[in-house]
Rosetta silent file (secondary structure, phi, psi, omega in degrees, C-alpha in Angstrom):
SEQUENCE: XXXXXXXXXXXXXXXXXXXXXXXXXXXXXXXXXXXXXXXXXXXXXXXXXXXXXXXXXXXXXXXXXXXXXXXXXXXXXXXXXXXXXXXXXXXXXXXXXXXXXXXXXXXXXXXXXXXXXXXXXXXXXXXXXXXXXXXXXXXXXXXXXXXXXXXXXXXXXXXXXXXXXXXXXXXXXXXXXXXXXXXXX
SCORE:     score description
SCORE:     0.000 S_00000001
   1 L     0.000  124.536 -178.832  -13.723  -33.502   29.452 S_00000001
   2 L   -93.298  128.892  177.349  -13.061  -30.254   27.608 S_00000001
   3 L   -86.719  133.497  177.555   -9.479  -29.188   27.123 S_00000001
   4 L  -116.373  124.824  179.379   -8.791  -25.493   27.548 S_00000001
   5 L  -110.122  152.353  175.000   -5.667  -24.033   26.012 S_00000001
   6 L  -118.142  160.067  177.643   -4.207  -20.620   26.519 S_00000001
   7 L   -59.539  149.524 -177.920   -2.028  -18.597   24.204 S_00000001
   8 L   -69.590  144.504  177.466    1.593  -19.540   24.467 S_00000001
   9 L   -72.483  150.805 -177.657    3.779  -17.479   26.714 S_00000001
  10 H   -59.952  -34.579 -175.994    6.383  -15.295   25.053 S_00000001
  11 H   -74.085  -24.814  175.277    9.263  -17.119   26.745 S_00000001
  12 H   -74.101  -48.451  178.507    8.234  -20.516   25.348 S_00000001
  13 H   -61.965  -42.726  179.553    7.871  -19.165   21.814 S_00000001
  14 H   -61.642  -40.813  178.281   11.089  -17.152   22.182 S_00000001
  15 H   -62.960  -42.983  179.718   13.003  -20.219   23.360 S_00000001
  16 H   -64.706  -44.124  178.286   11.770  -22.248   20.379 S_00000001
  17 H   -61.475  -42.437  178.642   12.691  -19.460   17.937 S_00000001
  18 H   -61.531  -41.764  178.622   16.124  -19.190   19.572 S_00000001
  19 H   -65.637  -39.555  177.022   16.728  -22.939   19.256 S_00000001
  20 H   -62.921  -44.392 -179.676   15.697  -22.870   15.596 S_00000001
  21 H   -63.524  -41.045  177.042   18.063  -19.954   14.952 S_00000001
  22 H   -61.041  -40.749  179.544   20.967  -21.736   16.669 S_00000001
  23 H   -68.419  -37.310  177.788   20.378  -24.812   14.517 S_00000001
  24 H   -66.285  -41.656  177.881   20.222  -22.693   11.334 S_00000001
  25 H   -62.368  -42.559 -179.818   23.459  -20.908   12.268 S_00000001
  26 H   -59.133  -41.705 -178.070   25.066  -24.272   13.000 S_00000001
  27 L   -89.304    4.624  176.767   24.096  -25.586    9.545 S_00000001
  28 L    71.812   29.279 -179.349   25.054  -22.313    7.812 S_00000001
  29 L  -107.664  157.947  173.647   21.517  -21.452    6.740 S_00000001
  30 L  -119.064  156.610 -174.797   19.616  -18.175    6.928 S_00000001
  31 L  -115.652  140.614  174.501   15.935  -17.716    7.628 S_00000001
  32 L   179.009  143.963 -177.401   13.386  -15.500    5.933 S_00000001
  33 L   -87.897  -34.802 -175.270    9.936  -15.877    4.473 S_00000001
  34 L   -66.882  -27.441  179.026   10.092  -13.392    1.574 S_00000001
  35 H   -67.024  -19.641  178.340   12.926  -15.301   -0.104 S_00000001
  36 H   -69.265  -26.730  175.675   10.520  -18.199   -0.513 S_00000001
  37 H   -63.482  -41.457  177.512    8.544  -16.200   -3.048 S_00000001
  38 H   -62.577  -41.553  179.125   11.654  -16.095   -5.226 S_00000001
  39 H   -62.493  -45.501 -179.699   12.081  -19.828   -4.751 S_00000001
  40 H   -65.255  -40.534  178.437    8.455  -20.525   -5.701 S_00000001
  41 H   -65.703  -39.430  177.718    8.631  -18.248   -8.760 S_00000001
  42 H   -65.585  -41.238  177.803   11.866  -19.925   -9.876 S_00000001
  43 H   -60.294  -36.721 -178.734   10.305  -23.340   -9.355 S_00000001
  44 L   -79.982   -6.360  176.629    7.363  -22.270  -11.549 S_00000001
  45 L    97.451   15.713 -179.534    9.711  -21.208  -14.360 S_00000001
  46 H   -66.423  -17.150  179.154    9.648  -17.412  -13.982 S_00000001
  47 H   -64.882  -17.379  177.930   13.406  -17.398  -14.633 S_00000001
  48 H   -72.271  -22.188 -177.033   12.678  -17.812  -18.344 S_00000001
  49 L  -113.648  -28.967 -177.417   11.177  -14.309  -18.432 S_00000001
  50 L  -128.209  121.301 -174.111   12.791  -12.448  -15.518 S_00000001
  51 H   -63.323  -26.955  179.000   16.499  -12.864  -14.796 S_00000001
  52 H   -58.567  -31.869 -177.987   16.014  -12.279  -11.037 S_00000001
  53 H   -92.400    3.318  179.765   14.240  -15.637  -10.849 S_00000001
  54 L   -91.532   85.517 -179.621   16.893  -17.452  -12.897 S_00000001
  55 L  -155.207  172.815 -176.077   18.885  -19.144  -10.143 S_00000001
  56 L   -80.179   88.675 -178.713   19.304  -22.544   -8.503 S_00000001
  57 H   -67.506  -21.930 -178.750   16.108  -22.781   -6.445 S_00000001
  58 H   -64.443  -23.640  177.703   16.986  -26.341   -5.425 S_00000001
  59 H   -70.453  -16.045  179.536   19.601  -24.951   -3.060 S_00000001
  60 H  -111.347   17.305 -179.565   16.726  -23.387   -1.090 S_00000001
  61 H   -55.637  -39.064 -177.999   14.392  -26.403   -1.106 S_00000001
  62 H   -59.809  -31.155 -177.803   14.743  -26.750    2.654 S_00000001
  63 H   -69.792  -25.262  175.610   13.283  -23.260    3.082 S_00000001
  64 H   -66.058  -29.419  174.719   10.031  -24.391    1.449 S_00000001
  65 H   -65.566  -31.039  176.497    9.624  -26.750    4.411 S_00000001
  66 H   -64.098  -43.128  178.807    9.719  -23.627    6.607 S_00000001
  67 H   -62.986  -47.663  179.614    6.752  -22.186    4.680 S_00000001
  68 H   -61.647  -41.451  178.803    4.795  -25.431    4.938 S_00000001
  69 H   -65.996  -37.396  178.262    5.645  -25.663    8.636 S_00000001
  70 H   -65.855  -41.238  179.121    4.580  -22.061    9.267 S_00000001
  71 H   -68.607  -45.338  179.001    1.231  -22.664    7.592 S_00000001
  72 H   -64.683  -45.293  179.345    0.662  -25.990    9.351 S_00000001
  73 H   -62.570  -39.916  176.780    1.845  -24.591   12.685 S_00000001
  74 H   -63.088  -41.445  178.584   -0.402  -21.539   12.341 S_00000001
  75 H   -63.375  -49.594 -178.589   -3.394  -23.759   11.614 S_00000001
  76 H   -62.622  -45.247 -178.616   -2.692  -26.081   14.543 S_00000001
  77 H   -63.945  -40.883 -178.355   -1.970  -23.206   16.944 S_00000001
  78 H   -70.786  -42.702 -173.561   -5.099  -21.289   15.935 S_00000001
  79 H   -90.709  -22.743 -173.473   -7.517  -24.214   15.928 S_00000001
  80 H  -126.622  -22.200 -172.246   -6.155  -26.475   18.670 S_00000001
  81 L  -121.627   22.123 -179.172   -3.646  -24.701   20.915 S_00000001
  82 L  -139.888  151.325  174.580   -5.017  -21.251   21.603 S_00000001
  83 L  -138.910  102.624 -173.959   -7.678  -19.528   23.610 S_00000001
  84 H   -72.559   -6.330 -177.584   -7.842  -15.848   22.788 S_00000001
  85 H   -65.932  -18.291  178.021  -10.064  -15.076   25.774 S_00000001
  86 H   -94.320    9.034  175.794   -6.965  -14.482   27.879 S_00000001
  87 L   -84.783  120.285 -178.751   -5.633  -11.840   25.471 S_00000001
  88 L  -110.107  135.193  179.522   -6.024   -8.493   27.156 S_00000001
  89 L  -120.361  139.575  179.073   -5.949   -5.198   25.295 S_00000001
  90 L   -54.589  132.026  179.878   -5.726   -1.814   26.925 S_00000001
  91 H   -56.734  -32.395  178.504   -9.221   -0.249   27.131 S_00000001
  92 H   -65.800  -38.283  177.418   -7.885    2.972   25.590 S_00000001
  93 H   -64.276  -41.857  178.735   -6.701    0.989   22.541 S_00000001
  94 H   -61.815  -41.078  176.830  -10.143   -0.614   22.235 S_00000001
  95 H   -61.375  -44.642 -179.829  -11.728    2.882   22.307 S_00000001
  96 H   -63.500  -39.675  177.975   -9.362    4.108   19.594 S_00000001
  97 H   -66.554  -41.639  179.405  -10.141    1.070   17.430 S_00000001
  98 H   -64.429  -32.207  176.827  -13.889    1.507   17.908 S_00000001
  99 H   -64.594  -23.618  177.562  -13.561    5.138   16.781 S_00000001
 100 L   -99.995   15.127 -179.058  -12.233    3.724   13.489 S_00000001
 101 L    62.393   33.247  175.473  -15.091    1.158   13.298 S_00000001
 102 L  -107.774  120.853 -173.684  -12.757   -1.710   14.179 S_00000001
 103 L   -67.857  152.562  175.037  -14.420   -4.141   16.557 S_00000001
 104 L   -69.945  151.983 -175.560  -12.949   -5.167   19.904 S_00000001
 105 L   -59.582  -41.234  178.941  -11.462   -8.672   19.909 S_00000001
 106 L    45.853   57.450  177.357  -14.062  -10.136   22.338 S_00000001
 107 L    83.195    8.294  177.890  -12.308  -13.470   22.685 S_00000001
 108 L  -114.128  158.382  178.093  -10.808  -13.453   19.175 S_00000001
 109 L   -81.310  -26.515 -175.506   -7.223  -12.955   18.146 S_00000001
 110 L  -135.201  143.047  178.690   -8.077  -10.621   15.235 S_00000001
 111 L   -73.126  139.913 -179.573  -10.868   -8.093   14.660 S_00000001
 112 H   -63.139  -31.857 -177.522  -13.452   -9.058   12.044 S_00000001
 113 H   -60.081  -24.882 -177.464  -13.422   -5.558   10.526 S_00000001
 114 H  -112.162  -20.830 -170.841   -9.903   -6.184    9.223 S_00000001
 115 H  -129.494   19.698  176.761   -9.578   -9.966    8.924 S_00000001
 116 L   -95.700  171.181  178.387  -12.946  -11.425    7.913 S_00000001
 117 H   -71.121  -14.126  178.669  -13.926  -12.603    4.447 S_00000001
 118 H   -63.544  -23.538 -179.165  -16.172   -9.524    4.132 S_00000001
 119 H   -61.081  -27.244 -178.790  -13.080   -7.483    3.278 S_00000001
 120 H   -76.828  -12.622  179.158  -13.065   -9.165   -0.160 S_00000001
 121 H   -95.162   -6.222 -178.414  -16.531   -7.770   -0.927 S_00000001
 122 L  -103.003  124.938  176.839  -15.553   -4.171   -0.298 S_00000001
 123 H   -58.876  -39.193  178.367  -13.816   -2.220   -3.090 S_00000001
 124 H   -63.665  -44.374  178.574  -12.083   -0.094   -0.449 S_00000001
 125 H   -61.907  -43.066  178.943  -10.926   -3.221    1.404 S_00000001
 126 H   -64.711  -40.811  178.894   -9.628   -4.811   -1.789 S_00000001
 127 H   -62.596  -42.485  178.219   -7.784   -1.614   -2.746 S_00000001
 128 H   -62.560  -43.186  178.791   -6.142   -1.475    0.684 S_00000001
 129 H   -63.156  -43.533 -178.170   -5.090   -5.139    0.376 S_00000001
 130 H   -66.563  -48.659  179.676   -3.659   -4.673   -3.122 S_00000001
 131 H   -64.034  -42.664  178.001   -1.756   -1.476   -2.295 S_00000001
 132 H   -61.632  -42.175  178.240   -0.551   -2.934    1.006 S_00000001
 133 H   -62.910  -43.027  178.000    0.627   -6.112   -0.732 S_00000001
 134 H   -64.165  -41.889  179.096    2.522   -4.151   -3.360 S_00000001
 135 H   -65.217  -39.771  178.259    4.147   -1.962   -0.704 S_00000001
 136 H   -66.661  -43.066  178.096    5.150   -4.988    1.362 S_00000001
 137 H   -61.736  -47.252  178.019    6.557   -6.743   -1.712 S_00000001
 138 H   -62.409  -45.362 -177.703    8.489   -3.662   -2.783 S_00000001
 139 H   -63.339  -41.577 -179.696    9.686   -2.982    0.755 S_00000001
 140 H   -69.685  -34.033  176.707   10.938   -6.496    1.389 S_00000001
 141 H   -70.158  -43.500 -179.312   12.761   -6.525   -1.953 S_00000001
 142 H   -64.738  -38.768 -179.135   14.218   -3.043   -1.361 S_00000001
 143 L   -82.414   -6.339 -179.790   15.314   -3.961    2.174 S_00000001
 144 L    75.860   23.662  178.561   16.799   -7.260    1.010 S_00000001
 145 L   157.192  172.711 -177.308   14.429   -9.295    3.148 S_00000001
 146 L  -101.153 -177.098 -178.313   11.304   -9.293    5.254 S_00000001
 147 H   -61.561  -41.582 -178.834   10.677   -8.636    8.928 S_00000001
 148 H   -67.838  -40.322 -179.953   11.251  -12.254    9.918 S_00000001
 149 H   -64.656  -47.743 -178.808   14.477  -12.518    7.942 S_00000001
 150 H   -74.270  -48.428 -173.196   15.974   -9.296    9.260 S_00000001
 151 H   -72.300  -32.864 -178.066   14.545   -9.276   12.802 S_00000001
 152 H   -97.417  -57.054 -175.199   15.126  -12.930   13.588 S_00000001
 153 H   -77.759  -48.847 -176.859   17.911  -14.179   11.341 S_00000001
 154 H   -64.010  -44.447  179.688   19.783  -10.965   10.565 S_00000001
 155 H   -68.709  -34.827  179.042   19.873   -9.661   14.128 S_00000001
 156 H   -68.964  -21.401  175.310   20.895  -13.042   15.516 S_00000001
 157 L   -95.567    8.293  177.134   23.849  -12.917   13.094 S_00000001
 158 L    57.835   43.232 -179.618   24.655   -9.342   14.256 S_00000001
 159 L   -91.017  122.899 -179.610   24.189   -7.850   10.780 S_00000001
 160 H   -61.394  -41.708  176.937   24.121   -4.041   10.739 S_00000001
 161 H   -58.704  -33.909  178.010   21.894   -3.849    7.608 S_00000001
 162 H   -68.841  -38.191  176.739   19.316   -5.956    9.454 S_00000001
 163 H   -61.941  -43.689  177.849   19.391   -3.596   12.420 S_00000001
 164 H   -62.840  -42.626 -179.882   18.766   -0.659   10.066 S_00000001
 165 H   -64.285  -43.268 -178.935   15.938   -2.550    8.345 S_00000001
 166 H   -64.572  -40.378  175.868   14.283   -3.484   11.655 S_00000001
 167 H   -61.011  -42.760  176.901   14.429    0.128   12.840 S_00000001
 168 H   -62.910  -39.882  178.289   12.806    1.135    9.531 S_00000001
 169 H   -61.138  -44.105 -178.815   10.112   -1.557    9.949 S_00000001
 170 H   -66.987  -42.359  178.122    9.230   -0.242   13.407 S_00000001
 171 H   -62.269  -44.248  177.528    9.140    3.374   12.268 S_00000001
 172 H   -61.257  -40.842  178.046    6.933    2.378    9.323 S_00000001
 173 H   -64.379  -40.662  177.612    4.624    0.426   11.632 S_00000001
 174 H   -65.548  -43.216  178.234    4.290    3.373   13.987 S_00000001
 175 H   -61.709  -43.821 -179.929    3.552    5.743   11.115 S_00000001
 176 H   -62.457  -50.731 -173.669    0.974    3.325    9.727 S_00000001
 177 H   -71.843  -30.515 -176.822   -0.837    2.677   12.995 S_00000001
 178 H   -95.525  -26.583 -174.726   -0.852    6.266   14.258 S_00000001
 179 H  -117.831  -44.191 -174.337   -1.260    8.334   11.092 S_00000001
 180 H   -84.649  -44.315 -178.994   -2.339    6.313    8.040 S_00000001
 181 H   -57.109  -43.271  176.838   -4.745    3.740    9.591 S_00000001
 182 H   -61.860  -27.036  179.512   -6.993    6.443   11.100 S_00000001
 183 H   -77.261  -33.839 -174.628   -7.272    8.039    7.648 S_00000001
 184 H   -99.907  -14.675 -176.725   -8.210    4.875    5.758 S_00000001
 185 L   -73.463    0.000    0.000  -10.256    2.979    8.378 S_00000001
């Protein structure tokens, strides 16, 4: 007997995220993925050379479990609990992607043109990854957190800086997808 799974509904995932946020608020913790890079760098001893990493990383040990859980959960969800064949994309979006040589999903969650291992063999692909990584790193440091920290944790705590950051993230995403991606694809 073959088990068939479908992608999780937004209201199930949203409920789980909400419950996690309530428990973090209850225990006085905040959530964010980019802060884990600081924790990992401090753990590795980067504080000896850069003062930003010279802090008590042990106070954030629990957050490393979040990273491990996100990686494990992503693996389990992708390999055992999802069926991308029920993901529907507007035909006009598929046409626009094909005009940029980005393949239609065809039962996959991500297009191969952007997320396959072939990207590492292309100098253009590697350059895009490096520049994108630097921009994301700079942006999350400049904004005082990443999208998950601001959009999930910051907004649930009604923080005005998080609202401003999330608005900036959305504007940046729109600019990227409508103006920059067509130029570099």
């Amino acid at each position: 007997m073959e088990l068939i799974y479908h992608t999780w509904s937004w209201y199930i995932s949203g409920l789980i995220i909400g419950l996690v946020m309530l428990s973090l608020i209850y225990f006085g913790k905040t959530f964010g993925m980019s802060s884990n890079l600081r924790t990992l760098c401090s753990l590795a001893g980067a504080g000896k050379k850069v003062s930003f990493f010279n802090w008590d990383w042990k106070s954030q040990r629990w957050n490393l479990a979040v990273v491990a859980g996100a990686m494990l959960g992503g693996f389990v969800a992708t390999h055992y609990l999802s069926d991308a064949s029920n993901v529907s994309i507007n035909p006009k979006t598929i046409e626009q992607l094909q005009a940029m040589n980005i393949d239609a999903p065809q039962g996959k969650l991500m297009p191969d043109a952007m997320f396959s291992n072939d990207i590492f063999q292309s100098p253009k692909g590697m350059l895009i990854l490096i520049i994108g990584g630097l921009l994301i790193g700079f942006g999350s440091r400049y904004a005082g957190g990443c999208t998950s920290g601001h959009a999930i944790s910051g907004l649930s705590n009604l923080q005005l800086p998080s609202l401003k950051a999330v608005i900036g993230f959305f504007i940046g995403g729109l600019i990227m997808s409508h103006f920059i991606l067509p130029l570099i694809a």
